[in-house]
Each structure stands twice: as C-alpha cells, then as structure tokens.
N, C-alpha and C positions, 0 to 999 in steps of 0.2 A: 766223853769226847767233846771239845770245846769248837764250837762252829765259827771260823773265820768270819763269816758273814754278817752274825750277832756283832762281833767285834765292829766290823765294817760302818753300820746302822747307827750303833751305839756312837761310836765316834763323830760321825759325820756325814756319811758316804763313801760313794767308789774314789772320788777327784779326792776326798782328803787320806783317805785310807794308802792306796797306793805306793805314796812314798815312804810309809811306815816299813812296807813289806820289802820293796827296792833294798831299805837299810836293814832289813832284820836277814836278808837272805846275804849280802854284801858281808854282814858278822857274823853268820856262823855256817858261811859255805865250807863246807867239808868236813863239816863238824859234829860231832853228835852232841846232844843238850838234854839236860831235863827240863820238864814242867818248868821246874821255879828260875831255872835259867830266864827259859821265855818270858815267864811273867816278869821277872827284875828285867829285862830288854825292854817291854812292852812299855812298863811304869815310867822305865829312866828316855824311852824315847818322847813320849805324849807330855813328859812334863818339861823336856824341851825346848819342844814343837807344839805347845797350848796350854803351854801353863795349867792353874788349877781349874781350869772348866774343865779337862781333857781329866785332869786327873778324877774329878770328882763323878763325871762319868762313867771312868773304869770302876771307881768304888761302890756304883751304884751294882755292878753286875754281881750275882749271887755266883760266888766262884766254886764255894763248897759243892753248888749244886749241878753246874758242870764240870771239875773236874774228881769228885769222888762220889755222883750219886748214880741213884741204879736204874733197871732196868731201860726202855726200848722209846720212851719218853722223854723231848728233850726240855731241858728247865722252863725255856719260853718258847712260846709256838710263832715259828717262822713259814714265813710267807715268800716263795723263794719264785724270782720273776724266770717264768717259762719259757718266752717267749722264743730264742734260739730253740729248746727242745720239742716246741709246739713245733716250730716249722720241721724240725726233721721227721716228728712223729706223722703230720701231715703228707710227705714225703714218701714213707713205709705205707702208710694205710692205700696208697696211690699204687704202687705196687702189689700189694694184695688183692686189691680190686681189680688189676691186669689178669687176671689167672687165664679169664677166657678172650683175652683178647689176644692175636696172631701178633707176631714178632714187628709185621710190618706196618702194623695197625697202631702200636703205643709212640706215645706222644712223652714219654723223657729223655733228656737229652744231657750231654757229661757235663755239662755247667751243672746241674743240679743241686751238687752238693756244695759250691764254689759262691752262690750268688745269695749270701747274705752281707747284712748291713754291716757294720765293725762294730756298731756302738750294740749291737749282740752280744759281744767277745768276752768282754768282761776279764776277771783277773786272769783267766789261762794264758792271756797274752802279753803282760805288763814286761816282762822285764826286755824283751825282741820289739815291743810295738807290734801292728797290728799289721798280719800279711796273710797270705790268701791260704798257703802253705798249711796255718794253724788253723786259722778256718776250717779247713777242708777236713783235717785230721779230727775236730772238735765234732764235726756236722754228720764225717762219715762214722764216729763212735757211736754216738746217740742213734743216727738213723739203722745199725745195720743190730742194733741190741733191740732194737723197737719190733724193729722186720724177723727176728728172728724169735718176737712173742707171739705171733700169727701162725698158721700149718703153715708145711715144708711148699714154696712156690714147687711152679710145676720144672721141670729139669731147663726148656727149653727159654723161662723165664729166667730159670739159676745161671745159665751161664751165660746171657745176654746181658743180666745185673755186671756180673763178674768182670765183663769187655768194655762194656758201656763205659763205666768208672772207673776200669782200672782196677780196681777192687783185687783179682786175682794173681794181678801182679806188681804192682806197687810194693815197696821195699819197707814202706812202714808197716812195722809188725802188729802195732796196739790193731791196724785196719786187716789187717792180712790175717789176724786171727778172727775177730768178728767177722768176716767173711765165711771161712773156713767152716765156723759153728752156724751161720745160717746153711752153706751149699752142705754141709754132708749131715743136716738133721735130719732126713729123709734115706738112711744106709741101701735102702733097696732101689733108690732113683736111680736113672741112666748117669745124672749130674756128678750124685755123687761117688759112683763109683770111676766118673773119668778125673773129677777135681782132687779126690784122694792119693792119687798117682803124685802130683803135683805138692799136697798136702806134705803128705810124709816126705819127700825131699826136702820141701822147704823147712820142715824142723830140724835136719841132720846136715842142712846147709849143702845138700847136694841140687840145690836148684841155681846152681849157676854164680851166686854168692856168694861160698863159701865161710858163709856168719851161721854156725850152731847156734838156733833158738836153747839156748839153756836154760832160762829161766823158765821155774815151775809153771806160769801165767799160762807160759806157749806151748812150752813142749807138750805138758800131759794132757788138756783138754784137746789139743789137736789129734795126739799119739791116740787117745781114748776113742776120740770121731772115726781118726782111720781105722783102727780096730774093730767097731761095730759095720762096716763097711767092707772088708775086708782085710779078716785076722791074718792071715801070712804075709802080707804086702806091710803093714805096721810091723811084722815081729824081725821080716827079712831088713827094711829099710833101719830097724832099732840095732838088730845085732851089727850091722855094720859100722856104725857109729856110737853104738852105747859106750866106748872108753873115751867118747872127748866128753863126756858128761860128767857132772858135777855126780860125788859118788852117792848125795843125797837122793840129789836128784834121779843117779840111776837106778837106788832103792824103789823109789815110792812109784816111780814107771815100771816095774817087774810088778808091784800090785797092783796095774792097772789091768797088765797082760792075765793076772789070774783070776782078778774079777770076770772081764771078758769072755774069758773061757768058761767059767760059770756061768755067764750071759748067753750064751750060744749055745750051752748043755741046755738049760733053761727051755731055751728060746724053742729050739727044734723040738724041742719034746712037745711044749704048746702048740708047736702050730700042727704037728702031727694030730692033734688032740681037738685041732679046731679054737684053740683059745689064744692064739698067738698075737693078740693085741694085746694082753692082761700081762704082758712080760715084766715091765714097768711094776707093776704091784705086787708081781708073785716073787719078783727080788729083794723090794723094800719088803713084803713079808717071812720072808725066809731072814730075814738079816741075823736074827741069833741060831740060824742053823749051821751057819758056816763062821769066819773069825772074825767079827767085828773091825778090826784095825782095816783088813781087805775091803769092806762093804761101803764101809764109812768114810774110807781117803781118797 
C-alpha cells in the first residue's frame, strides 16, 4: 500500500502537493482505476507541473517496493507529524483522569473538540477548505478511539461526555458510532444499558431520521455492542428492520446474533463458576470448537 504522504515529502510538501490531488480527484471522480492508471496520472501530471526535477524524483521512489512488497514494514520509515492527534489524545487521557471527580467539579467544556489551529487539518480538508465542521469530525474520531483504549468511564461520566459534545446525538455517523463503542464497552453499566435503547434505533433508522445505517462499519459493531448489552432489545429492534438491509449485510448480522448467544451460554456459566472475567479468553479459546466462519466475522 503506497502512502500518499511519502509521495507528499518526496515531491515537495503539503503547499505543492495539494493541487496535484485537487486534479487527480477532479479525473477520476466516480471512477474506478487501477494502480497503473494512477501511476500514468501521477507521472503525466508532475511532468507538467515540474518538469524533470519532479520527474526524476518520482523515479527515485522504489515503486516495486511499495506497491508489490510484503509483509507489515513499510519501504521507508515515516515520521508522520502528530501533533492534531497528540491534542485529542491529551483530551481522552483528561477524561480518564475524571473518573473520581463529581459532574460539577470537571472543567471541559463543548468547545473542546472545536478549538484547534487549521494549519492541524492538513489534507482531510483540501478540497471544502478549512471549516470548523471538519475539524470537529477529524478531532471527535481520533479523541473518542483514544478514550475508548482506556477502562469503561464510570456511567455518570458516559453520558455527561455524550451531552456535553453532542456526541450521542449528532447525525454524523463516523462520530455517532465511536461514541456508541466507547458508552456500551462496559454491557453491565447503568450508561449502557439506557444508551443501547438509543443505539439500536439509530441503526435501523428508527431514531427520528429515518436513514438506515447499512453499511457493514455501523450497523454490525453497534448491533454487536447492543447485543452484549441486551440480547432481545438488538434481536427485537433487528427483526423489525432486517428487510431494509443489504442482504449481505443481513447475512453476516444473523452471525453476529449466534455468536452472542454463544457469548452469553459462555458467559453465565462463568460467572456461575466465579470465572466470569475470563469470558473474553475462554471464547477466543474455544474458537475451533464451534464454526470458525461465526467466531471470526
């Protein structure tokens, strides 16, 4: 996989890169391409737009070795500026350190996610320019994946986060799901079993919008959360809606339903047993007891 940003560097920077990408998105909007497409774009634009400096550059990159070499290693080692994700992770760690502090005692406020620099932004926002809107979407991704590497907040911090920023109702879904997977990591919280209500509507579009999350991204890890949260509330809010769903899609959510159910056979035996943290391990080791295809998707 060939890293835009290499390209970026190689060339010149962000200010000269830019309008490369304006023109390569402008030619093949709505289009599907391969590889060599891009590369003959890539060549016939730089030599353009920089003559042979531009070109002799691209011919310096080792192509073989980004786009047909193996493993998890990429050709040259990049150094990718953090600084937007430093601030949101600084943001999450601030949160986490709330845990014992009272509702009327914390000190963040809804600007939070809203009050960074623009020259942060970088390409997510090149072809709209730079507005607060994408901002906030870029800030609240990274912040709520970060927050949601930490233990489950306590309930009465989960749905404070949720109000504060909007978070549990805002219409953007990329946010409305990372939410979702932070408030119901914890199935046995007070939080998450009032957010799950909410949850499963919002996937089956019965939360006031009428837009079915169909896509695989939203529906199944949410559908999965409410589940482990409260299996008849997922199964009753699914059957209702399972025919406006894509039929793949309604495949691979009925194996999410009978994992689950495995999960909860599991689960209550454990905790009967006193071993009811170890649920997690005694599934991933059970995985060739039961079908592989269900364990693994």
């Amino acid at each position: 996989m060939f890293d835009p940003s290499f390209a970026e560097r190689t060339l010149g920077g962000l200010d000269v890169f830019l309008p490369y990408v304006r023109d390569y998105v402008d030619t093949f909007i709505g289009k599907s391409i391969t590889t060599a497409q891009w590369k003959a774009h890539l060549y016939s634009y730089w030599e353009k737009h920089g003559g042979a400096e531009k070109i002799k550059a691209l011919d310096s990159v080792n192509w073989d070795a980004w786009l047909y070499g193996e493993g998890v290693e990429l050709p040259v080692e990049m150094d990718y500026d953090l600084t937007l994700a430093e601030t949101a992770y600084k943001l999450a760690k601030r949160w986490d350190a709330a845990r014992e502090t009272g509702i009327p005692n914390l000190d963040f406020n809804e600007s939070d996610l809203k009050d960074f620099d623009s020259n942060q932004i970088g390409l997510c926002f090149f072809l709209k320019g730079f507005n607060h809107t994408n901002t906030h979407l870029l800030t609240s991704v990274v912040f709520l994946e970060k927050l949601e590497s930490y233990p489950s907040l306590p309930s009465d911090l989960t749905l404070h986060l949720g109000t504060l920023y909007k978070l549990s109702t805002t219409p953007n879904a990329e946010i409305r799901l990372r939410f979702y997977q932070v408030a119901l990591s914890d199935p046995c919280s007070s939080a998450a079993k009032t957010l799950a209500i909410d949850a499963a509507k919002w996937v089956i579009g019965d939360d006031g919008s009428g837009v079915v999350k169909g896509r695989m991204k939203f529906c199944r890890p949410v559908l999965r959360a409410v589940t482990r949260v409260d299996r008849d509330l997922a199964i009753s809010n699914w059957e209702k809606a399972k025919t406006e769903f894509h039929p793949i899609a309604r495949k691979l959510i009925e194996k999410v339903k009978l994992v689950e159910k495995f999960y909860h056979f599991v689960g209550a035996y454990l905790t009967l047993t006193g071993y009811g943290n170890h649920i997690d391990q005694v599934v991933e080791g059970c995985s060739l007891r039961v079908p592989s295809k269900i364990l693994t998707t």
